[in-house]
C-alpha positions in Angstrom: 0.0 0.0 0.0 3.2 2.2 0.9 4.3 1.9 -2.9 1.4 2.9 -4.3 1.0 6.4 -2.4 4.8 6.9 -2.9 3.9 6.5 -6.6 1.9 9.0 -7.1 3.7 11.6 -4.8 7.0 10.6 -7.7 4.4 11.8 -10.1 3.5 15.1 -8.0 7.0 15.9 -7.3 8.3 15.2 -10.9 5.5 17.6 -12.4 6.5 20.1 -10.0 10.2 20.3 -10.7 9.0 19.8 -14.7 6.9 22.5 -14.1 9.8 25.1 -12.3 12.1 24.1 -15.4 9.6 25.8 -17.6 9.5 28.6 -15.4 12.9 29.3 -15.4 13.6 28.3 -19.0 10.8 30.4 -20.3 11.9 33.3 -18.2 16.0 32.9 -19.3 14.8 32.3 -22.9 12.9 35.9 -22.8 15.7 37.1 -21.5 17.7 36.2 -23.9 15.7 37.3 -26.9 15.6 41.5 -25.1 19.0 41.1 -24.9 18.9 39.6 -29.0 16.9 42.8 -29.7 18.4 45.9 -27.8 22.1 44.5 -29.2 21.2 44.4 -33.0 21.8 47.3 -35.2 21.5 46.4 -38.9 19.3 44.0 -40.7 20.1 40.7 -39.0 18.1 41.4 -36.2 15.4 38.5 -37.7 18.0 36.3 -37.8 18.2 35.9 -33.9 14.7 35.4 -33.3 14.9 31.7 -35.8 18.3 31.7 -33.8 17.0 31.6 -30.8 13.8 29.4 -31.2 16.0 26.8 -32.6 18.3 27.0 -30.2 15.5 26.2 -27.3 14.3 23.2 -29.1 16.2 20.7 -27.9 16.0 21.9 -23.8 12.5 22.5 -24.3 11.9 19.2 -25.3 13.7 17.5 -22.5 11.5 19.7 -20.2 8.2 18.4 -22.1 9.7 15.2 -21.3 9.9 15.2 -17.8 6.7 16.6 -17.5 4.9 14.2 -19.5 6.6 11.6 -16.9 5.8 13.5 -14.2 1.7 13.3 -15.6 1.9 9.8 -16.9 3.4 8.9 -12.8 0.7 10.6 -11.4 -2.5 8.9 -13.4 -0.8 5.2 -12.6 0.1 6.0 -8.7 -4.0 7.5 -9.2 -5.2 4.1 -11.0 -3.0 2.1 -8.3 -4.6 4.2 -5.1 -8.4 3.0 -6.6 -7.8 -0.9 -6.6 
């Protein structure tokens, strides 16, 4: 009975820690795009928008990732806790 509860607060703690990744990554990323804007002077300035989108593909991926674990812990730990 013990494994089951511990399950689901797994799934609880790694949605939480997915979720505070986000945060901060979303919050660095716009960040990073003022500072992309205020430094550019000519007609490349575009350029570091595609720049940095596809530069926050792969992190922002491995963030989806461990929320999606964090969500699929939680409904099993939730199925587990009703048998």
């Amino acid at each position: 009975m013990k494994e089951k509860k511990n399950l689901e607060k797994e799934g609880k703690k790694t949605l939480k820690v997915g979720f505070w990744i986000l945060g901060i990554f979303i919050f660095l990323w716009i960040i990073y795009y003022i500072i992309m804007l205020t430094s550019c002077n000519d007609e490349s300035c575009g350029m570091g928008f595609i720049v940095a989108i596809y530069s926050s593909i792969i992190p922002l991926a491995i963030i989806l990732i461990i929320i999606f674990i964090g969500i699929i812990l939680l409904i099993i730990g939730k199925q587990r806790n009703k048998k």
